[in-house]
N, CA, C and O atoms as a printed pandas DataFrame, in Angstrom:
     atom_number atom_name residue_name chain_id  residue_number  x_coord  y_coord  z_coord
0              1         N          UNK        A               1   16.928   -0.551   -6.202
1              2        CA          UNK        A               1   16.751   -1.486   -7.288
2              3         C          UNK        A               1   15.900   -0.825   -8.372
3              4         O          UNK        A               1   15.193    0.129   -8.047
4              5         N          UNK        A               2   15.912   -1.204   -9.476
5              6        CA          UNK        A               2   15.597   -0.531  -10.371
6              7         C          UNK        A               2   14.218   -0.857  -10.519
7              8         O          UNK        A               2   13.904   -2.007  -10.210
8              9         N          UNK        A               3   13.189    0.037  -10.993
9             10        CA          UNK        A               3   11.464   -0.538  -11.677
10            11         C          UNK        A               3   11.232   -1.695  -11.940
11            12         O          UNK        A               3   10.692   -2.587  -11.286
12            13         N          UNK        A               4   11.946   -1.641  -13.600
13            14        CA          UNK        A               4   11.904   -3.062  -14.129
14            15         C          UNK        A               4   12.174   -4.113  -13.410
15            16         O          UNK        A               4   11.467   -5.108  -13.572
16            17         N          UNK        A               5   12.960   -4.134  -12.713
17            18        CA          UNK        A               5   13.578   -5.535  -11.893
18            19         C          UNK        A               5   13.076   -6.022  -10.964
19            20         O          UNK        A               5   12.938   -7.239  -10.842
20            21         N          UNK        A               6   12.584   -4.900   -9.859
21            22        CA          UNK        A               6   11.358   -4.653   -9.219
22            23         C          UNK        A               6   10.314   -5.734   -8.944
23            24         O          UNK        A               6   10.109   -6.604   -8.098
24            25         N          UNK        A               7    9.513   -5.064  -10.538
25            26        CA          UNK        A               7    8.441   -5.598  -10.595
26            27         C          UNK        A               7    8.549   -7.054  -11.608
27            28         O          UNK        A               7    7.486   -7.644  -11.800
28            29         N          UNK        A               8    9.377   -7.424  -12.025
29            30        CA          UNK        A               8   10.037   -8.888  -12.308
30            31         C          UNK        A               8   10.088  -10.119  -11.055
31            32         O          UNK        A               8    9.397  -11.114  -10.838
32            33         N          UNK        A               9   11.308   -9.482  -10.348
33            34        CA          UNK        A               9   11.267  -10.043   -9.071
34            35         C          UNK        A               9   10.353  -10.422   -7.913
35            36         O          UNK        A               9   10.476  -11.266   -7.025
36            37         N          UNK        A              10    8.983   -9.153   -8.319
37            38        CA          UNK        A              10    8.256   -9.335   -7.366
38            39         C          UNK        A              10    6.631  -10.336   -7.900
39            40         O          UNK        A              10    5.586  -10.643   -7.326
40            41         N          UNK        A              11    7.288  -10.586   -9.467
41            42        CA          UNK        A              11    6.616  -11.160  -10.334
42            43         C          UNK        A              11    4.850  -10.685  -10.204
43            44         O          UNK        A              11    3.793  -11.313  -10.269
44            45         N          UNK        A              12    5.252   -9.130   -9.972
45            46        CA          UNK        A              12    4.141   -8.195  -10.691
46            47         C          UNK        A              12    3.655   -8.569  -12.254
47            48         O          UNK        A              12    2.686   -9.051  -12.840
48            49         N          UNK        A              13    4.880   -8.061  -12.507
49            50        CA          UNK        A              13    4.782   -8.424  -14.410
50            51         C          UNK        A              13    5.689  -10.062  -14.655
51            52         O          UNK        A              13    6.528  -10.502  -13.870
52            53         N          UNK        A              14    5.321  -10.609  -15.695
53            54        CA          UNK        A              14    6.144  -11.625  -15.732
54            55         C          UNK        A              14    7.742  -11.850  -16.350
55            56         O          UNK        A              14    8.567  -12.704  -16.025
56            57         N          UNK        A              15    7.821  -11.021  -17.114
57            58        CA          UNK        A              15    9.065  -10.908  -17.756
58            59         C          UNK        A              15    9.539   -9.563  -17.493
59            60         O          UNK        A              15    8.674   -8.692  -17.404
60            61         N          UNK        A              16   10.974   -9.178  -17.326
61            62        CA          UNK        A              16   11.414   -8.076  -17.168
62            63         C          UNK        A              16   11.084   -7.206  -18.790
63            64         O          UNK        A              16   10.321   -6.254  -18.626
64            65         N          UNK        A              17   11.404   -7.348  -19.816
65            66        CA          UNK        A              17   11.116   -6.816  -20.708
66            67         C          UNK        A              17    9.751   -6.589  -20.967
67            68         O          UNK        A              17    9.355   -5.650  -21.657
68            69         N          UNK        A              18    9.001   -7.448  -20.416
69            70        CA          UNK        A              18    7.447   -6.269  -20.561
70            71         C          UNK        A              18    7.308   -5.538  -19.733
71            72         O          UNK        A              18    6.359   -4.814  -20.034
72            73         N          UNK        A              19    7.913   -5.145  -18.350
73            74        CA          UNK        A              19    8.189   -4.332  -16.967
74            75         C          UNK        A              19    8.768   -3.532  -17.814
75            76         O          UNK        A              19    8.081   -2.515  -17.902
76            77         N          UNK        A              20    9.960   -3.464  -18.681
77            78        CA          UNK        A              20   10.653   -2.148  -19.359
78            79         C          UNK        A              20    9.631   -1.700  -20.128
79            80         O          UNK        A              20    9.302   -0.532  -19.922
80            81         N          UNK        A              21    8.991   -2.347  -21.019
81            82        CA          UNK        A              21    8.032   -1.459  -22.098
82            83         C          UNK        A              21    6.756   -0.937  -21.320
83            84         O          UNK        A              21    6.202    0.134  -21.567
84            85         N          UNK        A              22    6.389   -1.784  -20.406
85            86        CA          UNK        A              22    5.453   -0.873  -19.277
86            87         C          UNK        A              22    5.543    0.439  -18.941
87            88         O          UNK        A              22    4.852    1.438  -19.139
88            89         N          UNK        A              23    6.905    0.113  -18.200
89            90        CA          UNK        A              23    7.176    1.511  -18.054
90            91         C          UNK        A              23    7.652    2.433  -18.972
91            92         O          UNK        A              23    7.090    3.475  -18.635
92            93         N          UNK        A              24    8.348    2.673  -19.926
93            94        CA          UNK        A              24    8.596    3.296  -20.918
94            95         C          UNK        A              24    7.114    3.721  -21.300
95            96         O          UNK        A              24    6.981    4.945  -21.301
96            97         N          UNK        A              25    6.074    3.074  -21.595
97            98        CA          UNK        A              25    4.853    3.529  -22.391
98            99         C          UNK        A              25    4.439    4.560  -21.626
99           100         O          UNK        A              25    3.714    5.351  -22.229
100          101         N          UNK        A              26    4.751    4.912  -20.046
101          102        CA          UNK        A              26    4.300    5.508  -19.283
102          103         C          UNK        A              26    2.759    5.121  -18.527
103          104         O          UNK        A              26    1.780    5.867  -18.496
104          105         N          UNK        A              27    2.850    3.928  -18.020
105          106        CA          UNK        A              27    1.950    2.978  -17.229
106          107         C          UNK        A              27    2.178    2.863  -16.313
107          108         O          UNK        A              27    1.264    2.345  -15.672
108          109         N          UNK        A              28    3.317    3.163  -15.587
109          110        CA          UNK        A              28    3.799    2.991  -14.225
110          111         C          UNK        A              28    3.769    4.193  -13.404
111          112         O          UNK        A              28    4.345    5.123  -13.969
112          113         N          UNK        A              29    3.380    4.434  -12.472
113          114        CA          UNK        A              29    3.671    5.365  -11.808
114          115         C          UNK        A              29    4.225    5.447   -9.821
115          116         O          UNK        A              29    3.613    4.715   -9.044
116          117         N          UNK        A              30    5.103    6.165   -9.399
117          118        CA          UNK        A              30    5.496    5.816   -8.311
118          119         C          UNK        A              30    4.894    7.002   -7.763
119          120         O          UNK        A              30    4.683    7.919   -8.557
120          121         N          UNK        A              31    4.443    7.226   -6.041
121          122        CA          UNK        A              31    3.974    8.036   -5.474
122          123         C          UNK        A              31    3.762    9.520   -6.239
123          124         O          UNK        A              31    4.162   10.643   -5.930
124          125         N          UNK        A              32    2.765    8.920   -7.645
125          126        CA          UNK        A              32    1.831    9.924   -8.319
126          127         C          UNK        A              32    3.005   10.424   -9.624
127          128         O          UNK        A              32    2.724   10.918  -10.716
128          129         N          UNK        A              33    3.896   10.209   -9.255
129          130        CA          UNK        A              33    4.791   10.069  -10.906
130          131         C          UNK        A              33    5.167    9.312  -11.907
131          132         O          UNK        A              33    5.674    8.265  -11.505
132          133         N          UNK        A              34    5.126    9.412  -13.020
133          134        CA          UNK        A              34    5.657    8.974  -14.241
134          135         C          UNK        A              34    6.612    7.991  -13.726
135          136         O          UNK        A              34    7.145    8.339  -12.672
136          137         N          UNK        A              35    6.924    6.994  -14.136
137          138        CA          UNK        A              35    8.346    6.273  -13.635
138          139         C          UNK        A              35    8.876    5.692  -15.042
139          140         O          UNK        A              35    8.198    5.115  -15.892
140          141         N          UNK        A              36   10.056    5.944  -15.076
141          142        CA          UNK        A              36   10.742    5.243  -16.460
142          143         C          UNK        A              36   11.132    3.759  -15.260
143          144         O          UNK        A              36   10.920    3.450  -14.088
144          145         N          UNK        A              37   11.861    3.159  -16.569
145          146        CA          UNK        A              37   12.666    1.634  -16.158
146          147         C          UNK        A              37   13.656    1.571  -15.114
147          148         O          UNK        A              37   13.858    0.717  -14.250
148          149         N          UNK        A              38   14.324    2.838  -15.423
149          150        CA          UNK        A              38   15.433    3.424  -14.712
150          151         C          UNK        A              38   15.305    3.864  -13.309
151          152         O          UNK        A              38   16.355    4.168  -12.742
152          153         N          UNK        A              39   14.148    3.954  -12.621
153          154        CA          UNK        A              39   14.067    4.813  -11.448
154          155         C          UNK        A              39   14.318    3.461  -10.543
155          156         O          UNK        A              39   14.292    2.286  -10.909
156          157         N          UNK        A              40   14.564    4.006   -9.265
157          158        CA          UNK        A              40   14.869    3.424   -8.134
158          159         C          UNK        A              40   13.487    3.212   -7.393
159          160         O          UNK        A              40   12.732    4.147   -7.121
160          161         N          UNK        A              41   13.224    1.836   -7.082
161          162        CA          UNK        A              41   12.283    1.449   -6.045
162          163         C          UNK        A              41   12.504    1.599   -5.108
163          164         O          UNK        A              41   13.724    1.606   -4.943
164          165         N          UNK        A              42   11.676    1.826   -3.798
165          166        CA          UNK        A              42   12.215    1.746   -2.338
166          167         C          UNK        A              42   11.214    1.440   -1.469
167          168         O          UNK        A              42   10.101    1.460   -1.995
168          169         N          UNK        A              43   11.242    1.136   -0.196
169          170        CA          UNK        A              43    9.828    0.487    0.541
170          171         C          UNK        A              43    8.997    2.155    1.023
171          172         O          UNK        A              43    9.571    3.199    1.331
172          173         N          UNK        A              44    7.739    1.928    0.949
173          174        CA          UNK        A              44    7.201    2.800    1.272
174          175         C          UNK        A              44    6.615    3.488   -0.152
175          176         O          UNK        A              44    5.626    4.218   -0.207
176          177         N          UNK        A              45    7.231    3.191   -0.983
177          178        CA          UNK        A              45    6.629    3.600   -2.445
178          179         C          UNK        A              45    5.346    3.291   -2.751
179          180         O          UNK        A              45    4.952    2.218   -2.295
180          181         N          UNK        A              46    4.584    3.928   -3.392
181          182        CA          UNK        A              46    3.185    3.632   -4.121
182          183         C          UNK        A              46    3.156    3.713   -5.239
183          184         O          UNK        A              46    3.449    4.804   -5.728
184          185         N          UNK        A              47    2.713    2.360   -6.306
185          186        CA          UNK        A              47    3.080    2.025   -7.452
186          187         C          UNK        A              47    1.596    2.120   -7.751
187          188         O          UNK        A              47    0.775    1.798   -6.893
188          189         N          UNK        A              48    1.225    2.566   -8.978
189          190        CA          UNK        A              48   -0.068    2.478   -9.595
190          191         C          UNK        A              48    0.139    2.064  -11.194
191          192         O          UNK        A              48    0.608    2.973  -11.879
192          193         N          UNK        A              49   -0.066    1.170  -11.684
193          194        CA          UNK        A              49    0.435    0.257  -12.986
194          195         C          UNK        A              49   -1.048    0.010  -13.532
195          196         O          UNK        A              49   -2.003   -0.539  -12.982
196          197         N          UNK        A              50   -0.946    0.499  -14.589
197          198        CA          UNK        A              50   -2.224    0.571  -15.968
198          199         C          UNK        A              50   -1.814   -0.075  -17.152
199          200         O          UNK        A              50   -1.007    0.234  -18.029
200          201         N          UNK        A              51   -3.200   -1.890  -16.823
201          202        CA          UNK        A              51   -2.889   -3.081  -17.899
202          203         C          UNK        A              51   -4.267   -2.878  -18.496
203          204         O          UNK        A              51   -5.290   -2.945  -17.815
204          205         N          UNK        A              52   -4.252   -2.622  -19.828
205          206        CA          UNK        A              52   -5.460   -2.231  -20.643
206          207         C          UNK        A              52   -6.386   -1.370  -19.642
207          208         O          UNK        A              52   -6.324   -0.225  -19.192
208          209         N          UNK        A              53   -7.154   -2.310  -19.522
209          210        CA          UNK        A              53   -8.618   -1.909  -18.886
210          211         C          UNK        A              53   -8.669   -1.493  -17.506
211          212         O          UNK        A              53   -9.582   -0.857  -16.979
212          213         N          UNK        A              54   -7.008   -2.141  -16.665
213          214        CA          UNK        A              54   -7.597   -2.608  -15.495
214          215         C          UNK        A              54   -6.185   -1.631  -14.783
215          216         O          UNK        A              54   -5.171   -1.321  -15.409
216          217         N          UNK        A              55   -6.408   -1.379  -13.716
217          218        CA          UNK        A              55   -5.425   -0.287  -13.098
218          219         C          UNK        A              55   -5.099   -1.569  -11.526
219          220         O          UNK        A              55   -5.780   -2.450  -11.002
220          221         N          UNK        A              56   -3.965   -1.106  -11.324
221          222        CA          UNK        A              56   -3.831   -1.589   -9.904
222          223         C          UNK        A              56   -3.062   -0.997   -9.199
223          224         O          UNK        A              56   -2.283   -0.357   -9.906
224          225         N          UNK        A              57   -2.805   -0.830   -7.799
225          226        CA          UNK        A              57   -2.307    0.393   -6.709
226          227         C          UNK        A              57   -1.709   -0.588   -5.895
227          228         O          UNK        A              57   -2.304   -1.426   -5.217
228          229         N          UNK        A              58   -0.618   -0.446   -5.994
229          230        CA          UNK        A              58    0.286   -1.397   -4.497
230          231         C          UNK        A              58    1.361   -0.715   -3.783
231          232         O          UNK        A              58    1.945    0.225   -4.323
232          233         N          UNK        A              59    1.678   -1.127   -2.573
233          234        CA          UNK        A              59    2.713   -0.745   -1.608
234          235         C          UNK        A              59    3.528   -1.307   -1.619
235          236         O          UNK        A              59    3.331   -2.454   -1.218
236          237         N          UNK        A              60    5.058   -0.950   -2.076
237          238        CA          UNK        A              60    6.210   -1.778   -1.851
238          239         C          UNK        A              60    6.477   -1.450   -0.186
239          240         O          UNK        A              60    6.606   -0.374    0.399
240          241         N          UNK        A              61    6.506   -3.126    0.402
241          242        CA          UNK        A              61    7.245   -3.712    1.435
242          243         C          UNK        A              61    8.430   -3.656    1.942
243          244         O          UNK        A              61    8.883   -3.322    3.037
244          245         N          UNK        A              62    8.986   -4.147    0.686
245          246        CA          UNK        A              62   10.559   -4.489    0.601
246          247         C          UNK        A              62   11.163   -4.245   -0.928
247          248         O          UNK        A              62   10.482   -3.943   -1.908
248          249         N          UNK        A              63   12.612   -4.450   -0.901
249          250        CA          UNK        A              63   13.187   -4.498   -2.016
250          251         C          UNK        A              63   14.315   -5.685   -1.258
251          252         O          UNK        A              63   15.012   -5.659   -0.244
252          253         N          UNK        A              64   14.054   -6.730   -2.385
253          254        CA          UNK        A              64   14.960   -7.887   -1.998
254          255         C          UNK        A              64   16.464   -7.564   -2.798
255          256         O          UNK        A              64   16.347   -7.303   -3.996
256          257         N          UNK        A              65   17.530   -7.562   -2.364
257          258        CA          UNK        A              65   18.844   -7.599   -2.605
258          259         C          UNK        A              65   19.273   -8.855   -3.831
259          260         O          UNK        A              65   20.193   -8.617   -4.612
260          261         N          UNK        A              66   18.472  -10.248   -3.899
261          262        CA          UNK        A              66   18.578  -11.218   -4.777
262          263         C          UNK        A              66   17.319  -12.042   -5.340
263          264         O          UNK        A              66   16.357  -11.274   -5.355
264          265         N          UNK        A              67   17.048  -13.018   -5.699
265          266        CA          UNK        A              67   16.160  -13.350   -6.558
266          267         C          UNK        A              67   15.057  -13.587   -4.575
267          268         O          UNK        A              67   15.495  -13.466   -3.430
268          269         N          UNK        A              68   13.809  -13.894   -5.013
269          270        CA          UNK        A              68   13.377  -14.553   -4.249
270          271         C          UNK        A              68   12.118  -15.726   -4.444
271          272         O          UNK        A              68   11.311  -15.525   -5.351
272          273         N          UNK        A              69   11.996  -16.713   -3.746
273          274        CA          UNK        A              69   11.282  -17.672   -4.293
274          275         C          UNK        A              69    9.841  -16.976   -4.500
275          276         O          UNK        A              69    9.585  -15.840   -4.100
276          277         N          UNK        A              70    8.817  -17.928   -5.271
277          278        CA          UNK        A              70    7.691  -17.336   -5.592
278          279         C          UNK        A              70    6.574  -16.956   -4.586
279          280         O          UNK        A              70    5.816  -16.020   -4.840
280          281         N          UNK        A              71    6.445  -17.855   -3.170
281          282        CA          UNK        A              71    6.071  -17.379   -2.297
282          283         C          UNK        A              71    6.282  -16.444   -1.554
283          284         O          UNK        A              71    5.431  -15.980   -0.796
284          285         N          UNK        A              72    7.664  -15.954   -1.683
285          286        CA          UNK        A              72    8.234  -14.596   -0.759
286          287         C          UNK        A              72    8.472  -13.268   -1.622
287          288         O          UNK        A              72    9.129  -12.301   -1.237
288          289         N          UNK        A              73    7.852  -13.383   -2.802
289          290        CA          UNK        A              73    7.399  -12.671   -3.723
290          291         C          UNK        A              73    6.067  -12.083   -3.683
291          292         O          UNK        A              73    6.131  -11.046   -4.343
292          293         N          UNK        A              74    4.879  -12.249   -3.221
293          294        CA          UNK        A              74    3.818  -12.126   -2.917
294          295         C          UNK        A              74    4.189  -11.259   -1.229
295          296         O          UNK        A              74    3.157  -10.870   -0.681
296          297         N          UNK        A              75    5.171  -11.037   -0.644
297          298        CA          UNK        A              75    5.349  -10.444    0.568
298          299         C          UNK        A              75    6.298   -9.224    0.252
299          300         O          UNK        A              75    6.625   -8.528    1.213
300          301         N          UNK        A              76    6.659   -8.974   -0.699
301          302        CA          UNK        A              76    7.469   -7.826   -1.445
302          303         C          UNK        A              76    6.538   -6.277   -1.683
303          304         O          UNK        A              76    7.014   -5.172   -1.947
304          305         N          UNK        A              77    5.133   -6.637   -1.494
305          306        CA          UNK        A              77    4.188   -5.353   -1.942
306          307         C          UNK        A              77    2.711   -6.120   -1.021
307          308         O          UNK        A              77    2.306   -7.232   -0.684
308          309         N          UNK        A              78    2.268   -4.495   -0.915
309          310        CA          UNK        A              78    0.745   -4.987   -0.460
310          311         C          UNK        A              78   -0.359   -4.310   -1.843
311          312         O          UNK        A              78   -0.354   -3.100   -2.071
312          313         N          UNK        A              79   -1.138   -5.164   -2.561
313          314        CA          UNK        A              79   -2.057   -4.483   -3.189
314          315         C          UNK        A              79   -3.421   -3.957   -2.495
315          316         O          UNK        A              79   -4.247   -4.489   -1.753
316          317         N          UNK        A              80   -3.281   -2.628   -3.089
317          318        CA          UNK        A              80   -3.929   -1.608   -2.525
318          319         C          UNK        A              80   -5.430   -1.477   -2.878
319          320         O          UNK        A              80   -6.367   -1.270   -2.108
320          321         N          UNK        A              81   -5.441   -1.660   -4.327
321          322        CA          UNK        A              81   -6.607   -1.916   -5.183
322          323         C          UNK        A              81   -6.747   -2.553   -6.464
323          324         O          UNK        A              81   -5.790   -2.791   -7.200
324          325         N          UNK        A              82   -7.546   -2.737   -6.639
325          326        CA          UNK        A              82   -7.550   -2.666   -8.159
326          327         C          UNK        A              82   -9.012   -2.113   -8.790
327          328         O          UNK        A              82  -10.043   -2.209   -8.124
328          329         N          UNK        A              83   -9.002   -1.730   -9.670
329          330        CA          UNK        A              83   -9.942   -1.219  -10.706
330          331         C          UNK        A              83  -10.107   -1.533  -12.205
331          332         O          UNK        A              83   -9.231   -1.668  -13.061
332          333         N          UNK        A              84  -11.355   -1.611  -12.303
333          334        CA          UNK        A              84  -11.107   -1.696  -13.954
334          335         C          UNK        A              84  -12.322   -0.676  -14.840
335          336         O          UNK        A              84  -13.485   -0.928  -15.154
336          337         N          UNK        A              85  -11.433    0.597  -15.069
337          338        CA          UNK        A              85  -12.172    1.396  -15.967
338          339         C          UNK        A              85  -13.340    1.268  -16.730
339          340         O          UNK        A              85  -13.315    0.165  -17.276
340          341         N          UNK        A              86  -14.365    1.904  -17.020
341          342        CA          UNK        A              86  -15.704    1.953  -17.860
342          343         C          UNK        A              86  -14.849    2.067  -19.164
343          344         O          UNK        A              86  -13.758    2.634  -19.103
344          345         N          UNK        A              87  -15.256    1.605  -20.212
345          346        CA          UNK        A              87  -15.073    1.703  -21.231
346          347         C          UNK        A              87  -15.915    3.019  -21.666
347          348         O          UNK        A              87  -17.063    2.840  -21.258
348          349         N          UNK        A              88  -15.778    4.699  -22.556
349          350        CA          UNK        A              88  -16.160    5.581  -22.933
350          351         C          UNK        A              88  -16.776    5.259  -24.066
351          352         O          UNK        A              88  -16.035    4.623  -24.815
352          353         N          UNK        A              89  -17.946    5.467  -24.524
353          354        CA          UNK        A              89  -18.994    4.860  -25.627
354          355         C          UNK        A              89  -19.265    6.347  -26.247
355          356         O          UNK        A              89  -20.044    6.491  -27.189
């Protein structure tokens, strides 16, 4: 399944089109790479996604085949961390 859809479905991000410009800006990254929109998710992946300030690290679970409700969405990834950068003065 693709990034964008991914992280839509897994209602990481909320809209698929900010999941595409995410990744396009180069904010996404899968086990330590760059990821465009286009790449393929798979379980066992490590996603690290940079929102302004704040970074977060998760484990894809699964990749669901169709939509899934909002509770079985939260079982699609484990978050790993999160962080939120010092601002450089």
């Amino acid at each position: 399944m693709r990034l964008d859809k991914w992280l839509k479905l897994s209602r990481v991000i909320k809209r698929r089109t900010v999941a595409n410009e995410v990744c396009d800006q180069g904010r996404v990254e899968i086990n330590g790479r760059p990821a465009k929109a286009s790449t393929e998710v798979k379980a066992g992946d490590r996603l690290v996604i940079r929102f302004g300030s704040k970074t977060s690290s998760l484990t894809v679970l699964s990749v669901p085949e169709k939509p899934v409700s909002a509770q079985a969405a939260s079982e699609l990834y484990q978050l790993d961390g999160e962080e939120k950068e010092k601002a450089e003065s």
